[in-house]
C-alpha positions in Angstrom: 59.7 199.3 108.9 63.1 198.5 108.4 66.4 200.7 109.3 67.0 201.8 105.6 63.3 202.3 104.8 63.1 204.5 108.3 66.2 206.6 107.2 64.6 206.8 103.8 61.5 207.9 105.0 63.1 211.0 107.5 64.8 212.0 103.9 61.5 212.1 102.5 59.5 213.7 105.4 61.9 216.4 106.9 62.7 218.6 104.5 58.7 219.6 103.9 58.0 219.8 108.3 59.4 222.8 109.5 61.0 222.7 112.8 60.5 219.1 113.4 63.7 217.7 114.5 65.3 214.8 112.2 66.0 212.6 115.4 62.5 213.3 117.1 61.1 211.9 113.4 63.4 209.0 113.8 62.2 208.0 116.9 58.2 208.5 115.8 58.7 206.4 113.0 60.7 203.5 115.2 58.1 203.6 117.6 55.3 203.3 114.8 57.5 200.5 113.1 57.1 198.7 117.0 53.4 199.1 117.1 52.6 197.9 113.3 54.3 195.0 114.2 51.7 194.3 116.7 48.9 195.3 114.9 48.4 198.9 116.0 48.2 201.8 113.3 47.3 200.1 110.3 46.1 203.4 109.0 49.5 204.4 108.1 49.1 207.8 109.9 51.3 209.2 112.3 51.0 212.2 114.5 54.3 213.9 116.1 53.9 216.1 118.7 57.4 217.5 120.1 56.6 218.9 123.8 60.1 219.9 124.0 58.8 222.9 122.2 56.8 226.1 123.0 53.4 226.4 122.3 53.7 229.5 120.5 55.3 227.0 117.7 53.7 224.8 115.4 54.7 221.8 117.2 52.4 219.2 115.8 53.0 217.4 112.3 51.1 214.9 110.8 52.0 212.4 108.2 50.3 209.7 105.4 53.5 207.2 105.6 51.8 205.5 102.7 51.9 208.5 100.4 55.4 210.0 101.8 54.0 213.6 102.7 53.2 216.1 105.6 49.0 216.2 105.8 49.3 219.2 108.9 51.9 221.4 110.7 49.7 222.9 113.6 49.6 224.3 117.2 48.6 221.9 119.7 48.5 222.8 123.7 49.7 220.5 126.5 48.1 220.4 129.7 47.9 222.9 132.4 49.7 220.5 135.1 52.6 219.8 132.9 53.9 223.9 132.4 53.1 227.0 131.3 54.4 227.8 127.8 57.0 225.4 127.6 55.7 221.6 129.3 58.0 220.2 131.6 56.0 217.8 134.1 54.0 214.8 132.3 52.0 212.0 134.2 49.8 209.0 133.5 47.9 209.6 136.6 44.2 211.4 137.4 43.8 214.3 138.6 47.4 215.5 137.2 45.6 217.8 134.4 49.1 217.4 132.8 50.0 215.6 129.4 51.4 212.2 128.7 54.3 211.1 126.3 54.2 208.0 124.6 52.6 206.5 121.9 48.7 206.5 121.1 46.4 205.0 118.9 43.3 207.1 117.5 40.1 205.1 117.9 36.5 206.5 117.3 35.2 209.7 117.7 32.3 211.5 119.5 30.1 214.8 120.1 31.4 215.9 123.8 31.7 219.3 125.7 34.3 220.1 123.2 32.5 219.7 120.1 33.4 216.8 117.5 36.6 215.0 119.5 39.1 211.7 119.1 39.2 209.2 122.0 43.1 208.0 122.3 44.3 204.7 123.2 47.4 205.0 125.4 49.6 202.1 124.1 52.2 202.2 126.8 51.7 200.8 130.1 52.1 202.9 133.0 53.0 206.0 130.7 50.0 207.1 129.3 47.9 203.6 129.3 45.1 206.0 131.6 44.3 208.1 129.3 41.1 206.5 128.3 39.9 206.7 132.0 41.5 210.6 132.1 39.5 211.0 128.8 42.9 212.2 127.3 41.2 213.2 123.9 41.7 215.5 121.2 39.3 218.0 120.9 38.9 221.9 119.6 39.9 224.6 121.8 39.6 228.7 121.0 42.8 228.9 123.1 44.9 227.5 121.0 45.6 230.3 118.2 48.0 233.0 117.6 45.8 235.1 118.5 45.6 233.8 121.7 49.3 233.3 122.2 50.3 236.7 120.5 47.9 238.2 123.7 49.2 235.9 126.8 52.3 234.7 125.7 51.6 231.3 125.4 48.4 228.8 124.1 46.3 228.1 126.7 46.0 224.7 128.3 44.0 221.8 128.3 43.8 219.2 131.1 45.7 217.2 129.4 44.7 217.1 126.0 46.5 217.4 123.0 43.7 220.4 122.1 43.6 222.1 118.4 42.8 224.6 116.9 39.1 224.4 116.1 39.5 226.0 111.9 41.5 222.5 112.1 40.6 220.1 114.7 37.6 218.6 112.4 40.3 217.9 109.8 42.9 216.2 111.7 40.8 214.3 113.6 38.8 213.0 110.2 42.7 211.8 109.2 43.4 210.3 112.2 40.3 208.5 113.9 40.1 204.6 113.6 43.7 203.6 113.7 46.3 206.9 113.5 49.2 207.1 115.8 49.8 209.8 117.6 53.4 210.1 118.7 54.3 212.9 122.0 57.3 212.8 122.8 59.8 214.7 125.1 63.2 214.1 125.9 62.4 212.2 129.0 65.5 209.8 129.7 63.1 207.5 131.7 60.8 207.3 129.2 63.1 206.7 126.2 65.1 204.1 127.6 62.0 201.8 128.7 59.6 202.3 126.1 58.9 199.1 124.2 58.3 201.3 121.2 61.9 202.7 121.6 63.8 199.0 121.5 
């Protein structure tokens, strides 16, 4: 994905994402420029999930690059060791319950304690390259609603998971299983400058 066709593209997918930041898009789509390039997301679907956020906002968009349009603008919780309504703390490591950045690929999905969920790939080493072993997944969760929020203030939290809503979890995960990229990013200076999707 080339510069102009990446600034094209942000013109294009922006405007229709609500509260999505222009620079955070910019860095989703360089990153899923980097992994195409080495074979990863082939699907042409990309999941951004902006944990700079609360989780009483929709923080979560999804896209079809290939078509030009937003599929999904949803909640999505971060885990209970990385902060309560806003996430602050992110790990790699077991144990941590708390969420990692990076960039993922969707692979298949399964029937687990959560109902119908989307095993992730954790494309970056040593940032979130556990997260088949910390069965980082997406699932449903009845915490994360505003219903939920509206009552405690906040979603609740997974541990670790980028957990959905479950009216829509069957949906995005249909979109994005067998080859979506999912895209969590907060402004981590660490991160950002060593990430091999970021050069």
């Amino acid at each position: 994905m080339m510069l102009f066709c990446r600034l094209a593209l942000i013109l294009l997918l922006a405007p229709p994402a609500p509260g999505l930041d222009p620079q955070v898009l910019d860095l989703a789509l360089k990153a899923a420029s980097r992994a195409q390039e080495q074979g990863f997301g082939q699907k042409n679907i990309l999941a951004v999930i902006d944990y700079s956020l609360p989780s009483t906002t929709k923080r979560l968009w999804i896209f079809d690059l290939k078509k030009e349009k937003l599929l999904f603008h949803e909640l999505v919780a971060h885990g209970k060791g990385s902060g309560d309504n806003y996430a602050k703390k992110f790990s790699n490591r077991e144990g941590t319950l708390a969420s990692s950045l990076g960039l993922f690929e969707a692979a298949g999905t399964y029937q687990g304690k959560h109902g119908y969920t989307l095993k992730l790939k954790g494309l970056e080493k040593g940032i979130n390259d556990n997260a088949e072993k910390r069965s980082i997944v997406i699932h449903g969760a009845w915490y994360v609603t505003e219903t939920f929020w509206k009552k405690h203030g906040r979603l609740g939290r997974s541990w670790g998971c980028p957990a959905l809503d479950k009216q829509v979890s069957r949906q995005v995960i249909d979109v994005l299983k067998d080859g979506g990229l999912v895209f969590v990013y907060y402004p981590d200076k660490q991160w950002l400058s060593s990430s091999v999707f970021m050069k």
